[in-house]
Each structure stands twice: as structure tokens, then as C-alpha cells.
C-alpha positions in Angstrom: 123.4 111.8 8.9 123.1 114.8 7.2 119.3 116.0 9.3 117.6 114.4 12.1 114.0 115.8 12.3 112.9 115.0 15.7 108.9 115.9 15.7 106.2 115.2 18.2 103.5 114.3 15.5 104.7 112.9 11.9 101.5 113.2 9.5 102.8 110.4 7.1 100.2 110.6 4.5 100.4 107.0 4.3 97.8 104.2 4.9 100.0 102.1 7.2 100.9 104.4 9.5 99.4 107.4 9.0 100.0 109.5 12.4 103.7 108.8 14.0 104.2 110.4 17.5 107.0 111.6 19.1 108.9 110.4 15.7 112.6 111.3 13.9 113.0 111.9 10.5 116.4 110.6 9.4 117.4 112.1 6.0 120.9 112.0 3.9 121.5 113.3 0.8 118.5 115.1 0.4 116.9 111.6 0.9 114.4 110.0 4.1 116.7 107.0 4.7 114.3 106.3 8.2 111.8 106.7 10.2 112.4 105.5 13.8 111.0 106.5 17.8 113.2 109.3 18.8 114.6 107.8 21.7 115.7 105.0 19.0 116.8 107.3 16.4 119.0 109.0 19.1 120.7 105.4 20.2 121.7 105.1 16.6 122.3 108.4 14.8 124.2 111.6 15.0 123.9 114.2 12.9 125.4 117.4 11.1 121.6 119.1 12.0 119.4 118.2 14.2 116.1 120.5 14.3 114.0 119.4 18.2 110.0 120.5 17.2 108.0 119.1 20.4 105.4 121.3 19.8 105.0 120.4 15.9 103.6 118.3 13.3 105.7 117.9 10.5 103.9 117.2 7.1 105.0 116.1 3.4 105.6 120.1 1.9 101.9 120.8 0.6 102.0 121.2 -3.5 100.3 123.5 -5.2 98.3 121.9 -7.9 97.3 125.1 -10.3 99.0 128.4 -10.2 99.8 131.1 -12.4 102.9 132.6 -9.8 103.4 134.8 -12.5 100.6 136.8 -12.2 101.4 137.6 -8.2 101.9 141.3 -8.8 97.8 141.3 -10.1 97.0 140.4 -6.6 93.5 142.4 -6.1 93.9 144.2 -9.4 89.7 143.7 -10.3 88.5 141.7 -7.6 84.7 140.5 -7.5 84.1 140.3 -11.3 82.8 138.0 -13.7 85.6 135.9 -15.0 85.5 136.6 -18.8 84.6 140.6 -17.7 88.0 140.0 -15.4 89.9 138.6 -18.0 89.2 140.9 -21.0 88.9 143.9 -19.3 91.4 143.6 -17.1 94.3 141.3 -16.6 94.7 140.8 -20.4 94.9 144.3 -20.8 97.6 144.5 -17.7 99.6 141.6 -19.0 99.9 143.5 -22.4 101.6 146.1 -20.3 103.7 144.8 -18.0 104.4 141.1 -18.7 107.8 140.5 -19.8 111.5 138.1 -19.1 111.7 140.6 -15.9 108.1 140.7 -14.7 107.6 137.6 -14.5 110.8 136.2 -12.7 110.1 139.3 -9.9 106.6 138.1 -9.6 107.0 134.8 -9.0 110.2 134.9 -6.5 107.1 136.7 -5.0 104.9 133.8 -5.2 107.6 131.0 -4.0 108.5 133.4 -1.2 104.7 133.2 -0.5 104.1 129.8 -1.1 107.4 128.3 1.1 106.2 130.2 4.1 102.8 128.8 3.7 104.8 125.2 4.0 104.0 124.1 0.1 107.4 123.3 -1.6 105.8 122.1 -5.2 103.6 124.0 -7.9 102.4 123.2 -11.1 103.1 126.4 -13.2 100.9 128.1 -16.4 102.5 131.1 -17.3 104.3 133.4 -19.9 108.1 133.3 -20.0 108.6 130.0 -18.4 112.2 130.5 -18.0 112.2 133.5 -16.2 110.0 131.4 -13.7 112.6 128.8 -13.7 115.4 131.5 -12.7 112.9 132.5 -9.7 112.3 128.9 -8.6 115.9 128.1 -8.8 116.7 131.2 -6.3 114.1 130.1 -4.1 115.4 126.5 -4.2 111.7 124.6 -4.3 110.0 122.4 -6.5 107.7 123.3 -9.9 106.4 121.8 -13.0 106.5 124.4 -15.4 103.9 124.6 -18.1 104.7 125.5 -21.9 101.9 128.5 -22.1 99.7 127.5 -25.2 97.3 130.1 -26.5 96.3 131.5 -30.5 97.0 135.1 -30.0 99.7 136.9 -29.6 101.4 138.2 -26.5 104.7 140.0 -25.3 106.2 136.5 -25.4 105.2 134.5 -28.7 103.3 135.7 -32.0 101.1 132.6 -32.2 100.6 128.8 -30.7 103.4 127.2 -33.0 105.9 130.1 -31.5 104.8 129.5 -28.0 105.6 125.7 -28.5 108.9 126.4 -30.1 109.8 128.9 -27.5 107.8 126.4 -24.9 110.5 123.4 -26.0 114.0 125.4 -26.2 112.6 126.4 -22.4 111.8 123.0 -21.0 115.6 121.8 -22.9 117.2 124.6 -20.5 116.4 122.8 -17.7 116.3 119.5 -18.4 119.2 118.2 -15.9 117.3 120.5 -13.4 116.1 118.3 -10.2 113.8 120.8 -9.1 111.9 121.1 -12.4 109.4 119.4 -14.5 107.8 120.4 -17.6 103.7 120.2 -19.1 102.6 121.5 -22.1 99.8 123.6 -21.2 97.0 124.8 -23.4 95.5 127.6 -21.4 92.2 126.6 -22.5 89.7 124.8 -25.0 88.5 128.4 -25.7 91.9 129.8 -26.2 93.3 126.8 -28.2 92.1 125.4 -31.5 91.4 121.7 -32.7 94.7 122.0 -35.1 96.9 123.2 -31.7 95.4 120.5 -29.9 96.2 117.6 -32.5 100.0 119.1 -32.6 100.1 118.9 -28.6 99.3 115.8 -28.6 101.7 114.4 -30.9 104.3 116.6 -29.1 103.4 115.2 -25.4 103.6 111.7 -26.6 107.1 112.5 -28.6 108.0 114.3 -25.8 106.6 112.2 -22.7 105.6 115.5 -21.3 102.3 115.5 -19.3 99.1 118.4 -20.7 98.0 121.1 -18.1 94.9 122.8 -19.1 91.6 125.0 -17.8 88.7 122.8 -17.7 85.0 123.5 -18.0 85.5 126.3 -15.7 82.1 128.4 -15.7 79.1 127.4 -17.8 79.8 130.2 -19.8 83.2 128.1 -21.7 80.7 125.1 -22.5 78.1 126.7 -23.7 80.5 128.8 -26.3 81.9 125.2 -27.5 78.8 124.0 -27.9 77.6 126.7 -29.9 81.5 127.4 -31.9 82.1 122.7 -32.1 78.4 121.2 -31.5 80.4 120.1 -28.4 81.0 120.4 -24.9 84.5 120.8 -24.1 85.6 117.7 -22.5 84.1 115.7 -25.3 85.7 117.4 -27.7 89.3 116.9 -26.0 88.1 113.4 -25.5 87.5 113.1 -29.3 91.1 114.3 -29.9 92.4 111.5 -27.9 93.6 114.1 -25.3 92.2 112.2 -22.2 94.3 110.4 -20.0 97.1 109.8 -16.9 99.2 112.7 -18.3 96.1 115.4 -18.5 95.5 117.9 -15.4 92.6 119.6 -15.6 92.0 122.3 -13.3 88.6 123.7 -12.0 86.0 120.8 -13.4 83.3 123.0 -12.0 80.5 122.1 -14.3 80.4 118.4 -14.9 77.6 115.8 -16.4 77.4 112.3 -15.0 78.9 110.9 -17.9 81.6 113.4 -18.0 82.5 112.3 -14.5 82.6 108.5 -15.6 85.0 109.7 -18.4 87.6 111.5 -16.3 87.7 108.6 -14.2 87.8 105.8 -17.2 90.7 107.5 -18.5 92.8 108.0 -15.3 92.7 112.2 -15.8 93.5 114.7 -12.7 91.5 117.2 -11.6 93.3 120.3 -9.9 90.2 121.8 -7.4 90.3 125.3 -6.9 87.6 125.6 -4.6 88.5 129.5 -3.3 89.2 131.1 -6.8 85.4 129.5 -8.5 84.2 130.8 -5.5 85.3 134.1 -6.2 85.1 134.6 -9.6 81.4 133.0 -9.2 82.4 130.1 -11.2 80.5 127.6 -9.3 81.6 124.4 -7.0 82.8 121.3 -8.3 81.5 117.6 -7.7 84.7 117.1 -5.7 82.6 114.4 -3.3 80.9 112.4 -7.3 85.1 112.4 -8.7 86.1 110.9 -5.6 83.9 108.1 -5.4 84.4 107.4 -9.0 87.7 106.9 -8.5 89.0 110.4 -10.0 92.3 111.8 -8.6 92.0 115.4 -6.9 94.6 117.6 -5.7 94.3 120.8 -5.0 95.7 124.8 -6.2 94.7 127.8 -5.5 95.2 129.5 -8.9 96.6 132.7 -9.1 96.6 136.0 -6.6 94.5 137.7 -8.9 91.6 135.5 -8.8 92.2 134.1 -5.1 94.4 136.2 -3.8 95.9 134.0 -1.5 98.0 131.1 -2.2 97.0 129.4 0.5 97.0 125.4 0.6 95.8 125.6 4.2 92.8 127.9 3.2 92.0 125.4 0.0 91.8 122.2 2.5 89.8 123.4 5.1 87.3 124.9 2.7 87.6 121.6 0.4 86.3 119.7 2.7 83.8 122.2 4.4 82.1 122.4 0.9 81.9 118.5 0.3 80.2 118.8 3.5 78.1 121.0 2.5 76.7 120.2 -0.9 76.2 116.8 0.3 75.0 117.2 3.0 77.2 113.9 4.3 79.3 115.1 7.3 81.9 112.7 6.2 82.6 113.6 3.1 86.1 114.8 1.9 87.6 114.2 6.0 90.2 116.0 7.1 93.2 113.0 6.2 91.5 113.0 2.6 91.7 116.9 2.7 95.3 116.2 3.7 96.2 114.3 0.6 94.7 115.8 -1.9 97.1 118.7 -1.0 99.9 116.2 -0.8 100.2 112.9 -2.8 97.0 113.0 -4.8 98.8 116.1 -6.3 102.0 114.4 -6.6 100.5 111.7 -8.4 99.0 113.9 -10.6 102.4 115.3 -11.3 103.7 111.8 -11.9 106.1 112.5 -8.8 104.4 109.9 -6.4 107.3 107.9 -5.9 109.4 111.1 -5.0 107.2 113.6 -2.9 103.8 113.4 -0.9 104.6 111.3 1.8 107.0 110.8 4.2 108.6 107.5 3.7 112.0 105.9 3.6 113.3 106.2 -0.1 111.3 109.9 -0.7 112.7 113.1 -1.3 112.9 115.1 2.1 110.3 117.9 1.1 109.0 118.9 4.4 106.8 121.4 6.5 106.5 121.9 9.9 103.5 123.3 11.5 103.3 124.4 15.3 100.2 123.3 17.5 101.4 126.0 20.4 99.7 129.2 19.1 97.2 129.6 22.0 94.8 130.8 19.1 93.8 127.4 18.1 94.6 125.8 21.8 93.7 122.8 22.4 94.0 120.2 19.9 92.9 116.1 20.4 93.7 115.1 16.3 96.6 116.7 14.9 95.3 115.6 11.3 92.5 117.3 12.2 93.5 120.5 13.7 95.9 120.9 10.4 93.0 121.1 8.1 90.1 122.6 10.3 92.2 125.2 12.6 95.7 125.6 11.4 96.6 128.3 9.1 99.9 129.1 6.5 100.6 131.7 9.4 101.4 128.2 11.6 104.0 127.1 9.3 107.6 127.4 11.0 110.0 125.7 9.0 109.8 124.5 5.0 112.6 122.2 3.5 113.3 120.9 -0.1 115.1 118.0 -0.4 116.6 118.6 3.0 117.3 121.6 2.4 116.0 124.5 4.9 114.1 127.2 2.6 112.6 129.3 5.1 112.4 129.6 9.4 110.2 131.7 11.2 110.2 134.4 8.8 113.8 133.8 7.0 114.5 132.8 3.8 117.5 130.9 2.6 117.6 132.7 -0.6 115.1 135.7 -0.3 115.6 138.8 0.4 112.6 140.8 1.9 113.6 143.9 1.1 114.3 142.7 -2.3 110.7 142.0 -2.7 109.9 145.6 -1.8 111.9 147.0 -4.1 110.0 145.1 -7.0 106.9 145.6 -5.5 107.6 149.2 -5.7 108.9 149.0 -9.2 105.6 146.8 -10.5 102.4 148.1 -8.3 102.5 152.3 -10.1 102.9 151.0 -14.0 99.8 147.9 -12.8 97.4 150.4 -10.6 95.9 152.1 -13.9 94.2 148.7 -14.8 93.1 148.2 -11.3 89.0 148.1 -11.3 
């Protein structure tokens, strides 16, 4: 074989078996071909690799359900702000300065370098210049589904929403063959797109089988605008487009009514929570325990460094699960395993990649993290499950693969150079720091 993982703890993120110990990973081609006991695995396998982690749990790679990796040279840039006083005053203003091809491929080999030692090997992308992010995640060597920015006004990249689509299509045909990429068209928002752009995505998802990515009743402030601009609030008036359904990801879903909840779930939509970044920009806390029980699908992202300022998958579990707990007041709401896969397969399902990542299980693609239990700083440990949500941090995760593929080890990147990182940093941070707050 090509890899033999042998791991003390294997967190499946499966309901048959969903805690292996003292467990081998067997993987070829990129591919798990079996799971078996180590002291079975080692009767019947040898292999080119073979990484021993006794002290370890090894998880599917975590996926990062809403990002903007793009924008990781903002990190901090107008911190505790209203969102719209954030936006307008600030990061729009920076992007119109800075964002370009260049920018954003340098800022988001920052994110991925970010984001693969934090053990998460996937994100779903919303961003300008979606090809320069392909050029970073293909140096980095993980996994993305990269959305087709949709907005009305003009940027450094299109003129109008038609030109982003063009430009957003002649993108997603560049890397069609690609295994490590996907494509979404993604509407930045109902307050950013109009009714005629939404009708033409539409047509163009379904022509296109391409699934819709899109901010979602994010503050109160967004529904009570379309109520006042449409006589609507604004996940009735994508419902009346016909925009609901499996292929929509909507992230945030802060502000919900009953009904609205109902809906979501009657038409199979996903719902990307971003618990630290609406807690930040004030947004509010989503009814994460109400679209569970109704059946909705929740994953979870961190959205970008400039409203977060972490992308931190191991920071949006624990605190997932702590705030379930909390507005409930239900001590069992949103455990620890369910914490576990909303970061995993609930977010590959919403990716329509369930039957590649997630999990780990025979026939799925090898995208791996493994996470130490020895730091005496979160000493002892009874449920491994558990201790990965409530006390583990990113700062835990030793080794990330892709498809079998090492992509970074205690520190060291396959394809990143630190000091390359600095040298962009350096470049990006003087021309940015006149917009800071």
C-alpha cells in the first residue's frame, strides 16, 4: 500500500462504528481501501509510508463550510463594528484598494496555510478573482469549492452581475478536470443581488448543475431592508424565485421565523453556522438546536479573518455546541459527536461530496487530520470524541493529508513556504493599514 495510518483512536464519523481504537488506516491511490485492528493490518500489509500516532486521534479533515480566504490579509482591519458600518466603511473601501489577480492568490495561500494546520482540508469559497484562489489552493494541494462572486456593482474584477457570471463561467471551465475543485455560483447577498440576477442564476445553476452559495438573513437589519425595498422577507422572496432547494447553502440563518425554519427543511437547503463571526459582528445566534430537529443540514465555517479572525473549525465546534446549550437551556443539545459532524459530513453533504469526504470509510477519499491527546494542557482525557470538541484546539493538530497526500507536519508544509508568507505579508499589511479602524 501506498500509507498505513496506524492511530490509537479513529473518530469515524459514522453511525456503525463511530470510535475505532488502536485502528490502521489502509489507503492506495489516494483512496481508504480498509480499515482493520493494527495488529491485523500489520499481518496483512506493508507499505511505502507508514505514519505510528499512539498518542492520536485521527479525524475525517474538518471542512470549512463559509469562507472568504480572500480577504485573510483584512484580519483585524475594523474589528468590533456593526456589520453594514464594517462593510461600507471599511472592507469595501480596502478591497477597492488592494483587491486584485495577485491579492487575492497571496491572501489565500495565507488562509489554506492557516486552515491545513488547523487539520480542515475543504472550504467552500466566496470571493473576487476565483482563479487566483484556484492557483493558491492548487499550491497548497487541499480541497475547495469555489464560488462564482455575484454582486450589482462594480469591483476591480467585473463591471456588473452579467460580467461577474461570464468571468465566474470562463473560471469554473479552467478547472474543470481539477480533482481538488468544485464550483457554486454565489450571489453574495439578497441585498447585493437583484430579482433579474437571481432569475438568470437560476437558470444557469440548473443548465450548469452548479450548486448556489449565498448570505442569508444575516442581521435583522438585511430583512427588514427587503421588506421595506420587496414587501418581503428575504428567504421568501428566494423561495418565490424557485431558488430553494438541495443545491442552496445558506450561511448565517441568524434570524429565522418558525415557518422559515419548516421551509429550509421542506426543501432540503444547507445552512453554513457561523457561530463566532455573528457573534462578533453582533449579528445574533442562530436556531441551530429548532434546524436540527427539523431535519435541516448544518455544517459549519468560520467566515472570513476579518470578521472572525480565526479560521478556526476547532473554535466553531466547541462554541456550536456550547451555545445550543445555552439558549436551550438542554444540556444535550448539539453533543460533542453532532458537533463533530457538522464540521465533517454534514458539510460535505452540503457540498454534494458525501460519498467522497467526511468520513473515514473504505471507498472515501483519504482527507485526514490527526490530532494529539498528549499535550499535558488538556491531560487527562476519558472520550476522545469529546475531548476533540470541548478541549482540543487547531494548535493540537499534527498532521493534515489530502487524498493521501501529507500537506503539513508539525509545523511543515508540503508546498508552503513560511517565509514566503512574510514576504507578502509585508508587501499587503502598509498599502491595507490606512483603512484599519
Amino acid at each position: 500500500m501506498d500509507l498505513i495510518i496506524e492511530a490509537r483512536w479513529v473518530a469515524s464519523v459514522t453511525q456503525q462504528q463511530p470510535l475505532l481504537e488502536n485502528y490502521s488506516v489502509i489507503i492506495q491511490a489516494g483512496i481508504i481501501v480498509e480499515l482493520l485492528p493494527i495488529s491485523e493490518a500489520r499481518q496483512k500489509y506493508t507499505a511505502t509510508s507508514l505514519v505510528c500516532l499512539d498518542e492520536h486521534v485521527l479525524i475525517p479533515g474538518l471542512i470549512n463550510l463559509h469562507t472568504h480566504a480572500g480577504m485573510n490579509l483584512m484580519r483585524g482591519i475594523a474589528d468590533d463594528l456593526p456589520l453594514m458600518t464594517w462593510l461600507s466603511d471599511h472592507i469595501w473601501p480596502a478591497e477597492q484598494a488592494v483587491v486584485s489577480e495577485r491579492y487575492v492568490q497571496d491572501a489565500t495561500l495565507l488562509a489554506c496555510a492557516e486552515m491545513l494546520s488547523g487539520g480542515i482540508t475543504c472550504f467552500n469559497e466566496m470571493y473576487f478573482f476565483p482563479e487566483a484562489t484556484a492557483a493558491a489552493v492548487n499550491q497548497a494541494g487541499m480541497r475547495a469549492n469555489l464560488g462564482l462572486l455575484v454582486l450589482e456593482f462594480p469591483s476591480a474584477y467585473a463591471s456588473d452581475a452579467d460580467d461577474y457570471l461570464q468571468k465566474g463561467f470562463a473560471a469554473h471551465d479552467s478547472w474543470r478536470s481539477n480533482p481538488l475543485i468544485t464550483s457554486s455560483i454565489a450571489p453574495h447577498a439578497p441585498y447585493t443581488v437583484s430579482n433579474k440576477t437571481f432569475e438568470s442564476i437560476i437558470t444557469y445553476a440548473e443548465q450548469l448543475s452548479l450548486s448556489i452559495h449565498t448570505h442569508l438573513h444575516e442581521t435583522q437589519d438585511e430583512i427588514t431592508q427587503s421588506e421595506v425595498q420587496y414587501g418581503l422577507r428575504p428567504l421568501q422572496r428566494l423561495a418565490e424565485f424557485g431558488l430553494l432547494g438541495p443545491n442552496l447553502v445558506a450561511a448565517h440563518c441568524v434570524h429565522l421565523l418558525s415557518h422559515e425554519i419548516d421551509l429550509l427543511a421542506e426543501y432540503s437547503c444547507h445552512v453554513a453556522h457561523c457561530p463566532s463571526s455573528n457573534l462578533k459582528l453582533a449579528s445574533g445566534i442562530a436556531p441551530v438546536t429548532q434546524l436540527l430537529a427539523r431535519g435541516v443540514n448544518v455544517g459549519l465555517g468560520t467566515d472570513g479573518v476579518a470578521s472572525n479572525n480565526r479560521l478556526d473549525i476547532f473554535a466553531e465546534m466547541r462554541l456550536s455546541a456550547l451555545l445550543a446549550k445555552g439558549i436551550s437551556g438542554d444540556t444535550t443539545a448539539v453533543p460533542a459527536q453532532q458537533a463533530l459532524a457538522m464540521a465533517t459530513i454534514n458539510a460535505a453533504k452540503a457540498l454534494g461530496l458525501d460519498d467522497k469526504i467526511g468520513s473515514i470509510e473504505v471507498g472515501k477519499l483519504a482527507d485526514l487530520a490527526a490530532v494529539t491527546l498528549s499535550d499535558i494542557a488538556i491531560a487527562p482525557y476519558y472520550d476522545p470524541i469529546s475531548h476533540l470538541v470541548y478541549a482540543c484546539g487547531r494548535e493540537h493538530v499534527s498532521h493534515t493529508w489530502v487524498a493521501g497526500e501529507l500537506r503539513y507536519s508539525n509545523g511543515v508544509y508540503a508546498n508552503i513556504e513560511p517565509n514566503e508568507l512574510k514576504e507578502m505579508i509585508n508587501t499587503w499589511q502598509p498599502k491595507l493599514k490606512q483603512h484599519k479602524q
